[in-house]
C-alpha positions as CSV (number, residue, x, y, z in Angstrom):
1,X,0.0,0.0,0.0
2,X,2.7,2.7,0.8
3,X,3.9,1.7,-3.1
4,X,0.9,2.6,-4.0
5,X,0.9,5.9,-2.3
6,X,4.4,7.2,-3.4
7,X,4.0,6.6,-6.9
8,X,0.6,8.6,-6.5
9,X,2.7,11.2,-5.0
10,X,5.4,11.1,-7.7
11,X,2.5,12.0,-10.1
12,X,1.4,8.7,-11.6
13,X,-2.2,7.6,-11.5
14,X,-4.0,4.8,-9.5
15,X,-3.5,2.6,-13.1
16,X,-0.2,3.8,-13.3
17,X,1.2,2.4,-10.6
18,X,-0.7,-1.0,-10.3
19,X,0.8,-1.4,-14.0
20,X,4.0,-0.3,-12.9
21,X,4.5,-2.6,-10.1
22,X,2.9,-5.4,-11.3
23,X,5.5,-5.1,-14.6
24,X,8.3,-4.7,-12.4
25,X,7.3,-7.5,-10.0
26,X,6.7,-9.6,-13.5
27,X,10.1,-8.2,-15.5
28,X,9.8,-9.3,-19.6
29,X,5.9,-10.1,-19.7
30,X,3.1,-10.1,-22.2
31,X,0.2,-7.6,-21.9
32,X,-2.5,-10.4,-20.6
33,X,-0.1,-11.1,-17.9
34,X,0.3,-7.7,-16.5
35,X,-3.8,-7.3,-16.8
36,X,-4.2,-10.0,-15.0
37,X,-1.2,-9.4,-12.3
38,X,-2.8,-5.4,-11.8
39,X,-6.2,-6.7,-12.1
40,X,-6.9,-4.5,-15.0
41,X,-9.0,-5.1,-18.1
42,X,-6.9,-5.8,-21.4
43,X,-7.7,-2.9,-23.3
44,X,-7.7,-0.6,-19.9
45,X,-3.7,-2.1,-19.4
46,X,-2.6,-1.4,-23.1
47,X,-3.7,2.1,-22.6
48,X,-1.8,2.2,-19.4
49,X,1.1,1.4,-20.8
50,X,0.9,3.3,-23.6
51,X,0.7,6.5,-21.2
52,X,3.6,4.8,-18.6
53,X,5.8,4.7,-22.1
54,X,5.8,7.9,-23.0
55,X,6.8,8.6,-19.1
56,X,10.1,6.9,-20.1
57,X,8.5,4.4,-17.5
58,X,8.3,1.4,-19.9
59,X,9.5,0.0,-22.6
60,X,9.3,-3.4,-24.7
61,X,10.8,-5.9,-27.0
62,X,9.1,-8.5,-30.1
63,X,9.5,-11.8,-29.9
64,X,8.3,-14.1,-32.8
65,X,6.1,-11.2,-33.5
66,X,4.9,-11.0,-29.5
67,X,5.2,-7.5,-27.6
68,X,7.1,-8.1,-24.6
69,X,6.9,-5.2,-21.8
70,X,8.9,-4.4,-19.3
71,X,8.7,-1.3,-16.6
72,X,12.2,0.9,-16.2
73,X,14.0,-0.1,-12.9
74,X,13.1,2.2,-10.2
75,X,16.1,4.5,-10.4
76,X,14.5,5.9,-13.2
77,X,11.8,7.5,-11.2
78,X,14.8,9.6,-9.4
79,X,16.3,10.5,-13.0
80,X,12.5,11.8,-14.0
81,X,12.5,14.0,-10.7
82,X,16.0,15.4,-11.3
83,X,15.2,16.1,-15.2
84,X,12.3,18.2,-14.3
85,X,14.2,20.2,-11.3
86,X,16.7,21.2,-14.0
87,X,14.3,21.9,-16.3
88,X,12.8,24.1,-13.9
89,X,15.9,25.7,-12.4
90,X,16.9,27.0,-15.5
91,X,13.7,28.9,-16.0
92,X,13.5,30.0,-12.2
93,X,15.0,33.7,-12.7
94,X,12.6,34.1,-15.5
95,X,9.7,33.1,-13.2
96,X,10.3,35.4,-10.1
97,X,10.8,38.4,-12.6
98,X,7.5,37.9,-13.8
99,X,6.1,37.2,-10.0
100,X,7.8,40.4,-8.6
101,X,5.4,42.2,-11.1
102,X,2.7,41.6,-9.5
103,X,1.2,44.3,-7.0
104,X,0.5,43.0,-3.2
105,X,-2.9,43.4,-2.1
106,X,-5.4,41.9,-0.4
107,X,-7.6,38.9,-1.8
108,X,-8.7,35.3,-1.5
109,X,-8.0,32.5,-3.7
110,X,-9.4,28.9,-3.5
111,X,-7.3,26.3,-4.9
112,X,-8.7,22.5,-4.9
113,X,-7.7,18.9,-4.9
114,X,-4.6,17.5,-3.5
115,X,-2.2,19.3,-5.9
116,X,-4.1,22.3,-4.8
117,X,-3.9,21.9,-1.3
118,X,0.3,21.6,-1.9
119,X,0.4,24.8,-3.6
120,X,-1.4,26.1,0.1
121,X,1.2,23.9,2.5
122,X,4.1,25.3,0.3
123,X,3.7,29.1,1.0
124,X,3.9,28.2,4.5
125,X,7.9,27.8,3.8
126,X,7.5,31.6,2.6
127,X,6.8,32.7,6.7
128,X,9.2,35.8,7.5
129,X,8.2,34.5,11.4
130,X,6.5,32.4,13.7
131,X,3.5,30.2,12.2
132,X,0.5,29.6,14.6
133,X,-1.9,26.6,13.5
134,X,-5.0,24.9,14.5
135,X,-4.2,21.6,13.2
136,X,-5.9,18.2,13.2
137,X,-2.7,16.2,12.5
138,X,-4.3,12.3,11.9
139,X,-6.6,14.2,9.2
140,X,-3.2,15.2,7.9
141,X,-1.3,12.1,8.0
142,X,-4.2,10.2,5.9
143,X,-4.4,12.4,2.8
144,X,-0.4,13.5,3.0
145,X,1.5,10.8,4.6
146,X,4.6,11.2,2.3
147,X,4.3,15.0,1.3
148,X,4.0,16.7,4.9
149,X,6.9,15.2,6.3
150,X,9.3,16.4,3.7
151,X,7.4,20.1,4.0
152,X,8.3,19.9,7.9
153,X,12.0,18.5,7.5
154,X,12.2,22.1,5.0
155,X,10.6,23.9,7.7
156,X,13.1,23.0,9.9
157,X,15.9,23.8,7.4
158,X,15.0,27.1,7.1
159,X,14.6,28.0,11.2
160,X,10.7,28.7,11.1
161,X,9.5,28.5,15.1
162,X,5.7,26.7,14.9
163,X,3.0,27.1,17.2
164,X,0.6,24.6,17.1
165,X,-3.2,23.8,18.9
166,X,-4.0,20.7,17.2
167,X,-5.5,16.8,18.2
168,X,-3.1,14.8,18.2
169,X,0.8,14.7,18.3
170,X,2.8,17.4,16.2
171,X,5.0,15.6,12.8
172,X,8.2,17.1,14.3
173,X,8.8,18.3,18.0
174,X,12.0,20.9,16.4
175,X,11.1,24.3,16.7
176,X,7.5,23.7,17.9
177,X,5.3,24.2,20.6
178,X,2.4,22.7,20.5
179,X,-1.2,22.3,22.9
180,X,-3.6,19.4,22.8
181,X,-7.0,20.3,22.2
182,X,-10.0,18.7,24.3
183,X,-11.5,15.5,21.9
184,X,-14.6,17.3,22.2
185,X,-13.0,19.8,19.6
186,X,-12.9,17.4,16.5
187,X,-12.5,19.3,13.2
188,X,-10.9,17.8,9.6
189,X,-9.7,21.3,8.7
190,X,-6.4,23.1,9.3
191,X,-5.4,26.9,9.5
192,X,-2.6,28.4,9.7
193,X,-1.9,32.1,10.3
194,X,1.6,34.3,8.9
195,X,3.0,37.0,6.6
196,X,-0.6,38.6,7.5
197,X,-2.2,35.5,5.8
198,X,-5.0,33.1,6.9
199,X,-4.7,29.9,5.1
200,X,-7.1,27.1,5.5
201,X,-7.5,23.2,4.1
202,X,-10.7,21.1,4.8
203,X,-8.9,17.7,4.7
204,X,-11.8,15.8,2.7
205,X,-10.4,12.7,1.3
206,X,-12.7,12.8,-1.8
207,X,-12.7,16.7,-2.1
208,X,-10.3,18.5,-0.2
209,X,-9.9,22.1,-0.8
210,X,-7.9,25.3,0.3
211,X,-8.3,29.1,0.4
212,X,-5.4,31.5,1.3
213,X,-6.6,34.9,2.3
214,X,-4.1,37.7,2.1
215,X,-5.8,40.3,4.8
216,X,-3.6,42.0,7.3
217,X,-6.8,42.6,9.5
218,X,-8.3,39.1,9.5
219,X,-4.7,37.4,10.3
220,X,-4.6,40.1,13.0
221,X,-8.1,39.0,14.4
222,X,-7.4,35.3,14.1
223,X,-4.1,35.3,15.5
224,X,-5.8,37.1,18.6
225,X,-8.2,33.9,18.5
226,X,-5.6,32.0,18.6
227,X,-3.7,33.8,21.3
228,X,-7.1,33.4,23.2
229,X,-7.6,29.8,22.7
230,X,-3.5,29.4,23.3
231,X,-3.7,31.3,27.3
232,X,-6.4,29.0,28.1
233,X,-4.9,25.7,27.5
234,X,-2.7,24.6,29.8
């Protein structure tokens, strides 16, 4: 199952990576084996493939006229990622010219989805100081078992002090101070307040969204709340 879960997190859909790991578990195999071994229709696997192919994820060979296919060894998954962070390195000065255009002012914006809800979690590495969070960290944990960790051990790179009134035990106990809150508090959302921004996630497995407003007097307000909430906790 965690297989499962990193490849969805490298970016390769729930086909993807039963195909992928059944062709590696199978090495040289015909396309009615790998259906079978992923539980996959025929037609749905030879699609598959097709798409984990152009990925650079598979190739195959003919034999007495017989496709034979075979997924790239894993390594390959760490050449993809390191391709596509020099592809995006070299364009880097190119995109923060064009984002320092932009004028600073207040607003909301809703993202949605799991890839929606990163682009939230990563501007909390942007924090000039202290993050304060209500956070329900199992809620967390299901929906970004692999991602959040690595966002923390980054946090921790960079020296960013956390705050935390959340349910359950913190990821990381560096540069943290956390409260428990009563069980009788049970939420499936997180917020965090900083930079004068309110972010929030509703950590719904089947539609999980985010919204990141940029106010200066609602993160003043909610920090206050959770100042409040913070003096009353023991």
């Amino acid at each position: 199952m965690e297989m499962r879960k990193a490849l969805e997190e490298f970016g390769l859909s729930s086909n993807e990576g039963s195909v992928y790991l059944a062709s590696l578990q199978l090495g040289l195999a015909r396309v009615n084996e790998i259906s079978k071994k992923s539980r996959l229709l025929r037609e749905t696997t030879y699609g598959v493939i097709n798409s984990l192919s152009a990925k650079g994820l598979m190739s195959y060979v003919v034999k007495s006229g017989v496709r034979y296919f075979e997924a790239a060894k894993p390594a390959r998954l760490k050449q993809i990622l390191k391709e596509k962070e020099e592809v995006i390195n070299k364009v880097m000065p190119d995109l923060l010219g064009l984002g320092s255009a932009w004028i600073s002012k207040p607003g909301v914006e809703f993202y949605e989805g799991k890839e929606g809800l990163k682009t939230v979690i990563e501007d909390l590495l942007n924090a000039k100081d202290e993050i304060l969070g209500f956070v329900s960290t199992d809620n967390l944990r299901e929906i970004f078992e692999f991602y959040f960790p690595n966002v923390v051990k980054r946090r921790e790179k960079l020296g960013i002090n956390v705050r935390l009134l959340t349910d359950g035990e913190p990821f990381s106990k560096f540069l943290v101070k956390s409260k428990i809150l009563p069980k009788s508090f049970a939420f499936k959302t997180c917020m965090w307040i900083y930079n004068d921004k309110v972010t929030i996630v509703s950590l719904n497995q089947n539609e999980p969204i985010g919204v990141m407003i940029k106010d200066k007097d609602i993160s003043f307000t909610q920090k206050n709340v959770f100042e409040l909430v913070w003096k009353l906790l023991k």
